[in-house]
TIDOGU-747148 format. One record per residue (C-alpha): residue number from 1; residue in three letters; x negated, y negated, z. Coordinates in Angstrom, 3 decimals. Each point is the difference from the previous one (the first is absolute). Layout:
[nuro NUM; "ALA"; [X; Y; Z]]
...
END
This chain:
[nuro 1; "UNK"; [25.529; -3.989; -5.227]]
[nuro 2; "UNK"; [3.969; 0.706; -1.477]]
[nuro 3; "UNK"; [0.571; 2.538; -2.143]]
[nuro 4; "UNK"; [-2.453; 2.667; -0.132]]
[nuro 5; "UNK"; [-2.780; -1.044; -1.878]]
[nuro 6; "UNK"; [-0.055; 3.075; -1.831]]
[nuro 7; "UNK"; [2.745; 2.283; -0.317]]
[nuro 8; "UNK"; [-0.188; 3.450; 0.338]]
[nuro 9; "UNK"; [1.959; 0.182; -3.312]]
[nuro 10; "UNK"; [-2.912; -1.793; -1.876]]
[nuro 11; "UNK"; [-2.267; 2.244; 1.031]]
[nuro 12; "UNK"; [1.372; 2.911; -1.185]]
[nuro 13; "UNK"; [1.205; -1.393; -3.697]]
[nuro 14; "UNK"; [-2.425; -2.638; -0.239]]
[nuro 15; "UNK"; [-2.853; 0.902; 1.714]]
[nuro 16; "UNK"; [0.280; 4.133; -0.565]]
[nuro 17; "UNK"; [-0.878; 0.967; 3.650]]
[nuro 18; "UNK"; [1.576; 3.104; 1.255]]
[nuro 19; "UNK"; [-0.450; -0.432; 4.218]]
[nuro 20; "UNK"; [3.285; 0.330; 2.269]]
[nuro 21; "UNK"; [1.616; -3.091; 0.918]]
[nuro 22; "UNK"; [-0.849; 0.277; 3.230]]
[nuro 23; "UNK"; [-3.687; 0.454; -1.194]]
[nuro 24; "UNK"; [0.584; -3.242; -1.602]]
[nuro 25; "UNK"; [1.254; -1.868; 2.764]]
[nuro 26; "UNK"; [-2.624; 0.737; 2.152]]
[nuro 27; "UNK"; [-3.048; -0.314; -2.608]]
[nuro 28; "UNK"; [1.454; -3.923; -0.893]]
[nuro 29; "UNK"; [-1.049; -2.259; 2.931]]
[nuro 30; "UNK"; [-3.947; 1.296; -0.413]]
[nuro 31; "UNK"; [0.663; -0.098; -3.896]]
[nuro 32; "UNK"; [1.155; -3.576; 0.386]]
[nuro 33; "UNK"; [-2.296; -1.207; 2.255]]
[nuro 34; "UNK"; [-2.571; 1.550; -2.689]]
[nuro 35; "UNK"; [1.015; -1.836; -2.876]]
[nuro 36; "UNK"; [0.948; -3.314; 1.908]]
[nuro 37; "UNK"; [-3.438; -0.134; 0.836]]
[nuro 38; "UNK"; [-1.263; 0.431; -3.565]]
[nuro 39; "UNK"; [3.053; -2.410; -1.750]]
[nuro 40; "UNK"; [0.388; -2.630; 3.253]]
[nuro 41; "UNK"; [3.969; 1.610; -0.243]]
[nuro 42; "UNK"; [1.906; 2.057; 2.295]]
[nuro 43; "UNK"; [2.727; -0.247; -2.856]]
[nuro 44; "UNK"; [0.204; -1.063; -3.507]]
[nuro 45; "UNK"; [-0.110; -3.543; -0.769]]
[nuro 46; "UNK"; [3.155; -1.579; -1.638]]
[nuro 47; "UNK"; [-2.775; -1.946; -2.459]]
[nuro 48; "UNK"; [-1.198; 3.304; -1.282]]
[nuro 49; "UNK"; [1.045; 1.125; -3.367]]
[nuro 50; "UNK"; [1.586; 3.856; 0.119]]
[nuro 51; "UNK"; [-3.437; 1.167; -1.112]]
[nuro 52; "UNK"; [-1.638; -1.206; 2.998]]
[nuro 53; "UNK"; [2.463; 0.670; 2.353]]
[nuro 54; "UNK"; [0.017; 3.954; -1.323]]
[nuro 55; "UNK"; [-3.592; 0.034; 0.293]]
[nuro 56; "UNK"; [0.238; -1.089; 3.500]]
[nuro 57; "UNK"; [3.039; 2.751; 0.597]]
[nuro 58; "UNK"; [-2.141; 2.835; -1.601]]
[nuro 59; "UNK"; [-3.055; -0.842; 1.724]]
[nuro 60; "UNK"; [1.905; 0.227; 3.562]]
[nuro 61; "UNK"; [1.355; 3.337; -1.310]]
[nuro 62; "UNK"; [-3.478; 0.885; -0.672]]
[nuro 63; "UNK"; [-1.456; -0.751; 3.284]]
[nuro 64; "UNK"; [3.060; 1.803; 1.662]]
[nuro 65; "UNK"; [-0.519; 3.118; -2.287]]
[nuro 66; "UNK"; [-4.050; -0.271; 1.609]]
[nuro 67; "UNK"; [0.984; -0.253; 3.551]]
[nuro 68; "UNK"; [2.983; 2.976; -0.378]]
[nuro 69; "UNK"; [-2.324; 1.968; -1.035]]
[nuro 70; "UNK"; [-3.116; -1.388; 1.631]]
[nuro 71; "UNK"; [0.915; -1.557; 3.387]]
[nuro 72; "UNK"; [-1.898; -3.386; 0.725]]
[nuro 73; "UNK"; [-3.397; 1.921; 1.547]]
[nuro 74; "UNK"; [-2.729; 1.643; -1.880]]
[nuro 75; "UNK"; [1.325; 1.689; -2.829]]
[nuro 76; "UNK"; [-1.479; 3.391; 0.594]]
[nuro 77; "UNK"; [0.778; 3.156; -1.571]]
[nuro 78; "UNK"; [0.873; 3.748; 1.018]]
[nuro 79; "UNK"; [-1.193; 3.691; -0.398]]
[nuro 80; "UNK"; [1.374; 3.262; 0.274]]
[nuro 81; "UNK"; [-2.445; 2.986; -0.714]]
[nuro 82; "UNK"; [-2.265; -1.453; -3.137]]
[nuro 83; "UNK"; [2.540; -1.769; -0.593]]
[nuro 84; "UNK"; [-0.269; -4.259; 0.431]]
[nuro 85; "UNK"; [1.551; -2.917; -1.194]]
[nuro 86; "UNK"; [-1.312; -3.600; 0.496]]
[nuro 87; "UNK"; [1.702; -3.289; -0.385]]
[nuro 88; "UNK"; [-3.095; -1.722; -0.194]]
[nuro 89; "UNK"; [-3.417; -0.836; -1.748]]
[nuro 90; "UNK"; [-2.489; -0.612; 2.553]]
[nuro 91; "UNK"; [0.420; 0.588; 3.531]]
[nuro 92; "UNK"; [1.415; -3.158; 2.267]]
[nuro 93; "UNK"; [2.495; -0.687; -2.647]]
[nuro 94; "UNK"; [3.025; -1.376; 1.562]]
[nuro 95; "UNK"; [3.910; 0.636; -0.769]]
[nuro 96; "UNK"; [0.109; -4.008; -0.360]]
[nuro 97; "UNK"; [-2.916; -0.122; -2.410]]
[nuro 98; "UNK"; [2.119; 3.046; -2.182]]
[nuro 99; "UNK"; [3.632; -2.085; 0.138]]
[nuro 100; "UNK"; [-2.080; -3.208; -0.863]]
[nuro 101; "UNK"; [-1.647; 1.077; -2.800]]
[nuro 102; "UNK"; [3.617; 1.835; -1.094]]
[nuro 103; "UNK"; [1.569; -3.561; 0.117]]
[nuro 104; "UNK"; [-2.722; -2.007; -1.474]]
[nuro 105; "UNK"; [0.563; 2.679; -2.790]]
[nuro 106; "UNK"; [3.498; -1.090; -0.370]]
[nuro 107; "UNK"; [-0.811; -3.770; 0.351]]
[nuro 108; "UNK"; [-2.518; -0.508; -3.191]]
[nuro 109; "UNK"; [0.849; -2.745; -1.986]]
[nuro 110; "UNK"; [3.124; -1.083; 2.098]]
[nuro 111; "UNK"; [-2.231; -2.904; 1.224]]
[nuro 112; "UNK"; [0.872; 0.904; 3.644]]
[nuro 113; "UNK"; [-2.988; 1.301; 1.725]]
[nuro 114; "UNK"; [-1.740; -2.595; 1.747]]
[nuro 115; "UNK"; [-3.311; -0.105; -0.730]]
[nuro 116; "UNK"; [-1.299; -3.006; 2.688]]
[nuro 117; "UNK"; [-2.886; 0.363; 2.241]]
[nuro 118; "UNK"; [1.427; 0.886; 3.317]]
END
């Protein structure tokens, strides 16, 4: 891979997010590998139209905005006194199966989610 695939500047004006740039940085090789394994691309594709290759930047940003927040584990919760806050909606829930479902949000109707039997 060159150039980033996504810069951090896209994700702030394009994409919205709001983590550190140092957040960023660390969050984009799982985010990547995420999204590479849902698109077959560790990059956009020269072929793609701007719509597609967005789709593909905003659904890395997604998965990155997941694992900041989530790590790659189980995506657990906390509580202090009564307190609690989940990140989840049944229990073995993984990080990974949060970011995924954040970038397969992002990739509807870009055509890039591969959908072949693996």
């Amino acid at each position: 891979m060159g150039a980033a695939a996504v810069e951090y500047r896209f994700y702030l004006d394009e994409y919205g997010g709001s983590m550190p740039a140092d957040a960023f940085a660390e969050a984009m090789p799982a985010a990547i590998r995420l999204v590479a394994g849902v698109t077959l691309a560790r990059e956009p594709d020269p072929a793609w139209d701007e719509r597609q290759a967005d789709a593909w930047r905003r659904a890395v940003c997604a998965a990155a905005d997941a694992h900041a927040e989530l790590g790659e584990g189980l995506a657990g919760g906390f509580q202090i006194g009564d307190f609690s806050v989940t990140h989840y909606t049944s229990d073995g829930t993984t990080a990974a199966d949060m970011a995924l479902d954040a970038a397969l949000a992002e990739l509807a109707g870009s055509g890039l989610a591969f959908t072949g039997v693996g």
